[in-house]
Wavefront OBJ file of the C-alpha trace (Angstrom):
o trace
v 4.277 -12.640 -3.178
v 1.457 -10.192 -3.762
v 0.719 -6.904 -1.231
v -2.326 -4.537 -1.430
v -1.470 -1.474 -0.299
v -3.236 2.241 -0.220
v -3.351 4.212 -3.681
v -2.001 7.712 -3.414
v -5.865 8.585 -3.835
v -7.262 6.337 -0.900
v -4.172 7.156 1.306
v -4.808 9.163 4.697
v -0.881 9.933 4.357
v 0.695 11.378 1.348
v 4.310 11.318 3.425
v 3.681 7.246 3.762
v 2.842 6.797 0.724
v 5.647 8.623 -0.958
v 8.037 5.966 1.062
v 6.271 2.909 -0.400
v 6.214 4.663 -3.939
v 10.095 5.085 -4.666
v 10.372 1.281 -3.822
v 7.651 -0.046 -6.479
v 10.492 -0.640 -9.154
v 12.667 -2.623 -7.142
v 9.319 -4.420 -5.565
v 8.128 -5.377 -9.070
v 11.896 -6.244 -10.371
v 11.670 -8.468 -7.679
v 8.448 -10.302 -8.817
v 6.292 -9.031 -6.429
v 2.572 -8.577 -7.484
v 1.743 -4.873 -6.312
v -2.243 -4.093 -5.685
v -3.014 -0.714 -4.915
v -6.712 0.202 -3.077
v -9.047 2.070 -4.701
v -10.463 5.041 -3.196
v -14.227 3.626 -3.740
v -13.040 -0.112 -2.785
v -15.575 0.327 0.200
v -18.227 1.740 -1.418
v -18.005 -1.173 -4.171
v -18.483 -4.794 -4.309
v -22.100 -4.661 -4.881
v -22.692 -1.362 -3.095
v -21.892 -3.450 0.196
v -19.043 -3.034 2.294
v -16.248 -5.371 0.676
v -14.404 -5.797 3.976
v -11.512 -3.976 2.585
v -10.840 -0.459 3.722
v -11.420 1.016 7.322
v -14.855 2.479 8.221
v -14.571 5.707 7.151
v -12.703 5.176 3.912
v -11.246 3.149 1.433
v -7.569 3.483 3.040
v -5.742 0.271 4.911
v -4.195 0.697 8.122
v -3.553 -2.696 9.605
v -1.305 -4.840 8.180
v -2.321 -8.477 7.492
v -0.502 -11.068 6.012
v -0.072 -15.056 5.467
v 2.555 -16.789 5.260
v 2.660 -20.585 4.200
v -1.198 -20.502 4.048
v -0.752 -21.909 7.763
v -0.209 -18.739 9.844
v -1.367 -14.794 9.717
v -0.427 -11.735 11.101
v -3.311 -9.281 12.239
v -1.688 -6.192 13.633
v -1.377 -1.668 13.154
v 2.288 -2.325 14.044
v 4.993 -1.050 11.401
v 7.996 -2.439 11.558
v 10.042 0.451 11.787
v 11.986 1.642 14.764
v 9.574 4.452 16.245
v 6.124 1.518 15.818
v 9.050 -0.527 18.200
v 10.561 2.227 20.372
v 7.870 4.609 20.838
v 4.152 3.678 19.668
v 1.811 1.507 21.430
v 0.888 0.002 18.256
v 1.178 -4.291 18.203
v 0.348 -7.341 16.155
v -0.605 -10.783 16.521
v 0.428 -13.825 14.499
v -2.192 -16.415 14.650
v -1.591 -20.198 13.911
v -4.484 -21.126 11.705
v -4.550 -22.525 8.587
v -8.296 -21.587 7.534
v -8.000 -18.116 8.559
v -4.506 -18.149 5.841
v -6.774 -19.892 3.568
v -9.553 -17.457 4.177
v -7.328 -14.354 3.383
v -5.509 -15.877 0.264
v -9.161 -16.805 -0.844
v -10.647 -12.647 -0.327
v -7.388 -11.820 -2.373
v -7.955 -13.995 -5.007
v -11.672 -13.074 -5.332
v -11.757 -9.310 -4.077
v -8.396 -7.762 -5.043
v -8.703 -8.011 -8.715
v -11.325 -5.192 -8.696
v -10.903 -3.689 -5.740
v -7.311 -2.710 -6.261
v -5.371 -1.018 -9.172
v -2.706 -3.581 -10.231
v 1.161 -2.229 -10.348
v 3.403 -3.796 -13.321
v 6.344 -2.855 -14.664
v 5.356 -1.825 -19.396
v 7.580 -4.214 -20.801
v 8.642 -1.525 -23.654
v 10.011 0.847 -21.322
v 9.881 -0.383 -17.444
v 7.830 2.432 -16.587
v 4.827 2.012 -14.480
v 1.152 1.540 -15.385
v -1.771 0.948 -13.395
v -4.119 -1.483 -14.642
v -8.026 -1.020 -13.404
v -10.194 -4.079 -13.374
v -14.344 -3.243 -13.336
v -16.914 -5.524 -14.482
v -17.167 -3.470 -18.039
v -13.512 -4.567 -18.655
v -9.593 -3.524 -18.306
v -8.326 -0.016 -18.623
v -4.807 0.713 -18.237
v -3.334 3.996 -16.739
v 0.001 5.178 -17.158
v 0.137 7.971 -14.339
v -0.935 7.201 -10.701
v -4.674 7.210 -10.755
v -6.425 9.444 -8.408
v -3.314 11.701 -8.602
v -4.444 13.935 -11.472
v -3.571 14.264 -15.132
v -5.936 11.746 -17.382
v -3.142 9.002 -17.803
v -2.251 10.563 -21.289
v -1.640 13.777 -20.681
v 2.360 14.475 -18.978
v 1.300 18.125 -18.078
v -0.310 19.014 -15.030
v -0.715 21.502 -12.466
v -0.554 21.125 -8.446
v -1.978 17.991 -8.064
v -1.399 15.282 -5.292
v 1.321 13.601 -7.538
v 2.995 16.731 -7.730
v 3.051 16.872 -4.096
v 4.164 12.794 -3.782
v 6.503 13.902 -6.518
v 8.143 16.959 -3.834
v 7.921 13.889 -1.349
v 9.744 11.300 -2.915
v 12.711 13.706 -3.072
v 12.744 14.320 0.625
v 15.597 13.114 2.491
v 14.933 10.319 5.227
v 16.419 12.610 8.140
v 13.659 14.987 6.646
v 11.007 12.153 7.058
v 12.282 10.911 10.418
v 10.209 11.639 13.702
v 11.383 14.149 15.902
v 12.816 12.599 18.937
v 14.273 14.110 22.624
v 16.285 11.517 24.477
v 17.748 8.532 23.928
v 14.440 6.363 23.529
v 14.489 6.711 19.437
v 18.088 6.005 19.147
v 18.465 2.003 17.864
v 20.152 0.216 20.744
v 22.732 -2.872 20.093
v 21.745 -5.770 21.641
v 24.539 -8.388 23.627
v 23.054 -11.343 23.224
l 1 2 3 4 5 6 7 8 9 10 11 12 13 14 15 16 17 18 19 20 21 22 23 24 25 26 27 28 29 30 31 32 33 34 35 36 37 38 39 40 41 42 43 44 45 46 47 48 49 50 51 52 53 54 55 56 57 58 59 60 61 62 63 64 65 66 67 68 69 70 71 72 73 74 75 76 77 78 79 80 81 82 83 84 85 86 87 88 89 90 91 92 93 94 95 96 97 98 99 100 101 102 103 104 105 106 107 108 109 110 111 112 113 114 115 116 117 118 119 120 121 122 123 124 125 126 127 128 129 130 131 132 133 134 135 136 137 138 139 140 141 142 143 144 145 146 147 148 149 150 151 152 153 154 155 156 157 158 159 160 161 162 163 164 165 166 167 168 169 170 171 172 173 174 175 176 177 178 179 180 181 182 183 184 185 186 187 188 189 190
């Protein structure tokens, strides 16, 4: 399984982001392939507009996916109980196997540059972030985008201080305020 997902630089929402980022270990210990966007995706890929990124930056917002190169999902739905109980958000799963194709193809030949890889250093199971560009490989060990140089631990206020204060948040303190009973999970009979 690989996912591209928003860097901490390219993302419109440090609070999102800091949910995704405590979950990378267990995500890579898992075997999945993690891609992170680069802020410039959309102003790369030959100065062109890659097709990755919204219009006004290089951040994702839908979420599309294939499964069994024989189906997709297109959708800005988030599978989480407030995109079910109280946005207007949706997503559509599409039975085609040369649209799958299609998007396991643009991963395959976009991604690699486009997107920060995510592995697990196999000396010490931290993370590093490994940047592809046409000059070559460079490999950073602190979130890129999120200040510091990658070899320097000290640093002042910078955004991964802030997705640091994040991370430690509780999930009550993340959760949506909510009047009524409409954000409250219901059981279902079947």
């Amino acid at each position: 399984m690989r996912i591209l997902t928003n860097s901490l630089a390219s993302s419109e929402a440090n609070v999102v982001h800091a949910g995704y980022a405590k979950r990378r270990h267990d995500l890579l210990r898992a075997g999945v392939r993690l891609y992170e966007l680069k802020p410039t995706a959309g102003r790369e890929a030959h100065g062109e507009k890659s097709g990755i990124g919204s219009s006004s930056s290089s951040a994702l917002h839908a979420k599309t996916f294939a499964v069994d190169r024989s189906r997709i999902f297109v959708g800005s739905f988030n599978f989480d109980l407030r995109s079910a109980l109280l946005n207007t958000e949706l997503g559509l799963v599409i039975d085609s196997p040369a649209l799958a194709r299609r998007l396991a193809e643009l991963f395959d030949t976009t991604v690699a540059t486009a997107a920060y890889e995510v592995r697990l250093k196999p000396d010490d199971g931290s993370l590093e972030w490994i940047e592809r560009t046409a000059s070559g490989e460079t490999r950073h060990d602190t979130e890129p985008g999120a200040g510091g140089s990658g070899a320097s631990p000290s640093r002042s206020c910078h955004a991964s201080d802030r997705l640091d204060a994040l991370v430690r948040l509780s999930p009550r303190t993340l959760r949506p305020p909510c009047t009524g009973t409409r954000c409250r999970p219901t059981s279902r009979q079947p």
